[in-house]
Structure formats: structure tokens, C-alpha cells
C-alpha positions as CSV (number, residue, x, y, z in Angstrom):
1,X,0.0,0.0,0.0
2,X,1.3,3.2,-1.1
3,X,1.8,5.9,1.5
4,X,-1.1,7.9,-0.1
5,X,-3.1,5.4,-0.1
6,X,-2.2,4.9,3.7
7,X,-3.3,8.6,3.6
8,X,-6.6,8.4,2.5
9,X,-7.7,5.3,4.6
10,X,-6.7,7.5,8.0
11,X,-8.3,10.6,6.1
12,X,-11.9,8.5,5.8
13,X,-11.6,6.4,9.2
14,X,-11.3,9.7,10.9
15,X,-14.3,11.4,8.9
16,X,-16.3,8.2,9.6
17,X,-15.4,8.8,13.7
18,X,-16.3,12.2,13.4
19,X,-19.8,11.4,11.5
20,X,-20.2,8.4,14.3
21,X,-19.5,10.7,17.2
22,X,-20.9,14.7,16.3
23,X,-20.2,15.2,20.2
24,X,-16.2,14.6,19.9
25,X,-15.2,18.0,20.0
26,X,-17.4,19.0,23.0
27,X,-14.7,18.1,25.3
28,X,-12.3,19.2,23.5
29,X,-12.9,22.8,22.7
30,X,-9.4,23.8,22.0
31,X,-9.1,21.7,18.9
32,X,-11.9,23.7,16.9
33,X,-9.7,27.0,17.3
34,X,-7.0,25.1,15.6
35,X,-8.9,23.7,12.7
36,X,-10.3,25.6,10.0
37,X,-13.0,24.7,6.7
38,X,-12.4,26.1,3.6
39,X,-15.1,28.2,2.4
40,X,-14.9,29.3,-1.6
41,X,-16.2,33.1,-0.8
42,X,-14.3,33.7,2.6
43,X,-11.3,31.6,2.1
44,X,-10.3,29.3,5.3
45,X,-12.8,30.1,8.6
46,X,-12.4,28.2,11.7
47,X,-15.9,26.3,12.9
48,X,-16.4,28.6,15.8
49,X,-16.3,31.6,13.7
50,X,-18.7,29.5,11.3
51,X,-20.9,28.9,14.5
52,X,-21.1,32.7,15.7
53,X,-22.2,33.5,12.3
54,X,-24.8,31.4,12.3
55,X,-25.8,32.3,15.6
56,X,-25.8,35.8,14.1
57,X,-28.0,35.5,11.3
58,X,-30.2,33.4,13.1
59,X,-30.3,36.3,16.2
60,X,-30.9,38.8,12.5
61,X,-34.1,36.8,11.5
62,X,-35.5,36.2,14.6
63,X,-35.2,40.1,15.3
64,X,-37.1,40.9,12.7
65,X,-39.8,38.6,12.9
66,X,-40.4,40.5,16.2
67,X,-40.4,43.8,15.3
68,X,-42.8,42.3,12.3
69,X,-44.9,40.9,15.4
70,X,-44.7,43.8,17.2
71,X,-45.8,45.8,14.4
72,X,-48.7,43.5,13.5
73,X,-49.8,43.6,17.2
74,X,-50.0,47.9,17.3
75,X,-51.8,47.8,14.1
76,X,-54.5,45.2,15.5
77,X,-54.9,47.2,19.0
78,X,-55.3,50.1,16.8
79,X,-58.1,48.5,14.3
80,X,-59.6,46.8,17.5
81,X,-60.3,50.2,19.3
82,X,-61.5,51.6,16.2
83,X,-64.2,48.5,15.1
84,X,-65.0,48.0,18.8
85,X,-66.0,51.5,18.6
86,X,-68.0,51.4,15.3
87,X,-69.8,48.3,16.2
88,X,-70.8,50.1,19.9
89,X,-72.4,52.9,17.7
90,X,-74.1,50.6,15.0
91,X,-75.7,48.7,17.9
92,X,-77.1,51.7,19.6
93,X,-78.8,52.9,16.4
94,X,-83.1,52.3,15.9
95,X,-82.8,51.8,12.2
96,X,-80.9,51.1,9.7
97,X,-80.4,54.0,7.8
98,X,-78.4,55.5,10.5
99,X,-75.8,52.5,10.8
100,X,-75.3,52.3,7.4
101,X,-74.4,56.4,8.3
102,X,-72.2,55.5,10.6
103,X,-70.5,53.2,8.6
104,X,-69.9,55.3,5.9
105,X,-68.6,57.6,8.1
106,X,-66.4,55.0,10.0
107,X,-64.6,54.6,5.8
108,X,-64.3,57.8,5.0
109,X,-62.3,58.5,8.1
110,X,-60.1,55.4,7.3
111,X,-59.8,56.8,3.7
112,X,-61.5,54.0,2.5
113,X,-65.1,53.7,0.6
114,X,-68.1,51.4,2.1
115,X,-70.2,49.6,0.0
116,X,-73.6,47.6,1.6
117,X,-75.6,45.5,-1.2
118,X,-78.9,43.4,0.0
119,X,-80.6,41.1,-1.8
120,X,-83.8,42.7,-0.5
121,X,-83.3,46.2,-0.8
122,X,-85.9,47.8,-3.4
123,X,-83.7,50.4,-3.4
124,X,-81.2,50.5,-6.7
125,X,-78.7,51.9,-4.8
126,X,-78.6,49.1,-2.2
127,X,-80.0,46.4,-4.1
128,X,-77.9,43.1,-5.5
129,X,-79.6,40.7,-7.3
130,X,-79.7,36.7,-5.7
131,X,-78.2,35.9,-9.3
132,X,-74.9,38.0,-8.9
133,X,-74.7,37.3,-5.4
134,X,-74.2,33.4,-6.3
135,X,-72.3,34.5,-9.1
136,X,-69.3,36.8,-6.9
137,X,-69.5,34.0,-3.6
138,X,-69.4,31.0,-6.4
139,X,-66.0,32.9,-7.8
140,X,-64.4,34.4,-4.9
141,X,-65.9,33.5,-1.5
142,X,-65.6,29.4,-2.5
143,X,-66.1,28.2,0.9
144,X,-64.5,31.2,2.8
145,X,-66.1,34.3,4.8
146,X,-64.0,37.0,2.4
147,X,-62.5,38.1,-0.5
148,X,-59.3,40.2,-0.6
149,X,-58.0,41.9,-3.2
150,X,-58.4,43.7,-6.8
151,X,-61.0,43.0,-8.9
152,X,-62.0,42.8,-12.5
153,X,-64.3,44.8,-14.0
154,X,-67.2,42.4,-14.5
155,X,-66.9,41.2,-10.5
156,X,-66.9,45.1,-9.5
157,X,-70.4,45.4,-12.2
158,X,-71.6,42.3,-10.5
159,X,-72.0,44.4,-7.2
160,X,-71.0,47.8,-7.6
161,X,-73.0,49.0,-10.4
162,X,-74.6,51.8,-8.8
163,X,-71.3,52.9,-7.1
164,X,-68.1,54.7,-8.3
165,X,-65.5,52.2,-7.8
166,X,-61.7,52.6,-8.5
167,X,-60.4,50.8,-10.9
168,X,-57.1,50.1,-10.1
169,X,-58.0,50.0,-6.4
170,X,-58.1,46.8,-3.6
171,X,-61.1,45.5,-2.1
172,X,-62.1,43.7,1.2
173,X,-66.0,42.4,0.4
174,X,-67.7,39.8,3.0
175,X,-70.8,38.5,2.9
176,X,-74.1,39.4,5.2
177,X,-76.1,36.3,6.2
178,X,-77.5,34.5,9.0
179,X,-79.7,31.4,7.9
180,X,-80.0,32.4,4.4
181,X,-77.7,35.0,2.3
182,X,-78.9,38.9,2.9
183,X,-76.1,40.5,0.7
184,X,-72.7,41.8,1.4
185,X,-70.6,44.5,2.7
186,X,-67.1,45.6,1.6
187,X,-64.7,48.5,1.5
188,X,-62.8,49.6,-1.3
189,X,-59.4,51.7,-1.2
190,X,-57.3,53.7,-4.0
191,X,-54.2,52.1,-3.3
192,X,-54.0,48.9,-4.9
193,X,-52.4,47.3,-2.7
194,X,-54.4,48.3,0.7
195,X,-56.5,45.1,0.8
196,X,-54.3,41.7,0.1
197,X,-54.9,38.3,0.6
198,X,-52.6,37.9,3.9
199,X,-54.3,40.4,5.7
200,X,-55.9,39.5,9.3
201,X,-60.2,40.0,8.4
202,X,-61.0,39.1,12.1
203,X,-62.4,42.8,13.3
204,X,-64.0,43.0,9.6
205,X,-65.5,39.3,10.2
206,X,-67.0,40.6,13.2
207,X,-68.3,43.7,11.9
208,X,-69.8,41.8,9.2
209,X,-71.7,39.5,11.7
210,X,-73.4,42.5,13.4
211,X,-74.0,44.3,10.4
212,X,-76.2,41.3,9.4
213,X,-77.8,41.3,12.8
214,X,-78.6,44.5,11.8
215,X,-80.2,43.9,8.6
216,X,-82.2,41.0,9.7
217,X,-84.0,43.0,12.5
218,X,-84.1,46.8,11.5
219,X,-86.0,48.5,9.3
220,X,-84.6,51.5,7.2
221,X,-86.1,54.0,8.6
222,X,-88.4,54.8,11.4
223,X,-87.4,58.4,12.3
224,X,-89.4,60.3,9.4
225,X,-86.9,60.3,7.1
226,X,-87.7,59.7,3.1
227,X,-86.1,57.5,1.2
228,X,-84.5,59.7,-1.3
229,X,-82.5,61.4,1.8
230,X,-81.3,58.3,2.7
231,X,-79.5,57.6,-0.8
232,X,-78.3,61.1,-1.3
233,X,-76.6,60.6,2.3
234,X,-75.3,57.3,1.1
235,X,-74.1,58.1,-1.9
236,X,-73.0,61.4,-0.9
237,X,-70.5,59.2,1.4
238,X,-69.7,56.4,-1.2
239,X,-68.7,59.4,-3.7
240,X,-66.3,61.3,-1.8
């Protein structure tokens, strides 16, 4: 056997120890600041200096994830506190004219646009038809309680007809119901990318579940108001 040879056998007998036995240099420490890996973009390292740099980008990532938490958490105290307080007001109203008000308002302070569509509504500018109610949940509700996101032109027709809409913008629409469908309620926004698919919808959820409380036991009006004030209020909000 050739002394190379000889060589490589030691070479692979003590890789194989090493593999066997991950735990050798625990005890002895001092050997890993004498040996050193060759690494084709930084040359020769030594396996601490490997370690702490791991250790490093690992302390990096998990930084950031917290301040991503953190930030996620003020944003939610902040929308809770706000829906909390629009849902308090909503409930305290005698008809329904005057939450769908309030809810205007409640968007138009948030820079947003609210939209409410029911299927019984013989009002035009509240009214959606059972057809493209089926037609919107069948394409983008699918089993779930919201959409998020842009929308065509032909999905915004199918419920916003009656509404200036913007075309570029991002949506958030969920739908009213209790034991049957009742319609739906959504917000648009300008920016395109204000609504999107990984956004929490828990408060909106919510907000959608006593709006349809709402609508199930309310009527429109019961304070003397005509009907005709009510839309030009609406839309007066919807247009802004």
C-alpha cells in the first residue's frame, strides 16, 4: 500500500469517527480554534467563527420577525379600538339607515369607501340581485367568509353598479347572512395594494356578523326620514 493510499484510509476512518460521534469536540474545545474549513467566498474560517455567524443570522431573522410581530400587534390594538368603537355605535342605532351612516362615516375617516348591497333592498342603490350574489360568492368566496384583493371589471359590475368604484384600487367584500344570504358588505381603497390576501379579516368578520344582525332586525327607517334622503346621504358618502 502506497503511503497515499495509507493517507486516505486515515483521512476517511477519521471522517467516519467524526460522523459516528458529532459530540467529539465538546470536550475538546481547544481543537476547533485550531482547525479551519475552507469556504470558496471567505477563504479558510475556523468552525467557531462558522458557528457565531450562524448564531448571528439566526439572532438577525428572529429580530425581525419580532419587530414584524410587534408591528402586526400595534396595528390590531389600533383597528380593534376603532371596530370596537363602530360596532358600539351601530348597535345603539333604531334603524338602519343610521348604521349604514355611521358606517360610511367609519370609511371615509379610514380613507376607505363602504359599499352595503342586499338582496332585499328595493332600493337600486342598495340592491344586489340573488343571481350575482351566487355568481361573486361562487367565484371568490368558495367556501371562505372573504375576498381580498383587486377586482376585475365584471366582478366590481356584478356588485358595484350603482357605485363609483376605483379601478385600479383593492377591495375587502364579505358576505351578510344569518340562515340564508342577505347580501354583502365591503370597503374599497385607491391604493392597490391596501386590501391583500394575507391580511388579518378578524375585526371585519366581526363587523360583518353585526352588520347582518342588523339587517335581519331593523328596518330603514323609522325616524321620518324619506327614502331619497337616505341615498343622497349614502351616496354622498360612497362618492367622496
Amino acid at each position: 500500500m502506497s503511503l497515499s493510499e495509507a493517507d486516505a484510509m486515515t483521512a476517511e476512518v477519521v471522517a467516519q469517527y467524526l460522523r459516528d460521534h458529532p459530540d467529539f469536540f465538546k470536550e475538546r474545545q481547544e481543537l476547533t480554534e485550531l482547525l479551519s474549513l475552507p469556504v470558496r467566498q471567505e477563504g479558510a474560517i475556523s468552525l467557531v467563527e462558522i458557528k457565531l455567524k450562524r448564531q448571528r443570522e439566526k439572532i438577525s431573522d428572529l429580530e425581525e420577525e419580532i419587530t414584524e410581530l410587534m408591528s402586526i400587534a400595534t396595528n390590531n390594538g389600533q383597528h380593534f379600538h376603532q371596530f370596537m368603537s363602530l360596532q358600539e355605535t351601530i348597535l345603539k342605532h333604531h334603524n338602519l339607515s343610521q348604521a349604514v351612516d355611521s358606517i360610511n362615516q367609519f370609511a371615509q375617516d379610514l380613507s376607505l369607501k363602504a359599499h352595503i348591497k342586499l338582496l332585499n333592498s328595493d332600493q337600486p342603490k342598495y340592491h344586489i340581485s340573488m343571481d350575482n350574489w351566487q355568481r361573486f360568492a361562487t367565484n371568490h368566496f368558495n367556501g371562505k367568509n372573504v375576498y381580498l384583493g383587486r377586482l376585475k371589471k365584471a366582478d366590481r359590475d356584478l356588485l358595484f353598479s350603482h357605485d363609483r368604484c376605483p379601478e385600479l384600487g383593492s377591495f375587502v367584500v364579505l358576505p351578510l347572512e344569518k340562515s340564508e344570504p342577505l347580501g354583502v358588505i365591503a370597503f374599497s381603497s385607491n391604493d392597490g395594494g391596501h386590501f391583500q390576501p394575507n391580511m388579518d379579516t378578524l375585526f371585519l368578520r366581526h363587523l360583518a356578523t353585526v352588520v347582518s344582525h342588523l339587517v335581519s332586525t331593523l328596518k330603514w327607517e323609522n325616524n321620518g326620514r324619506n327614502n331619497n334622503t337616505l341615498d343622497n346621504n349614502v351616496l354622498n358618502h360612497t362618492s367622496a
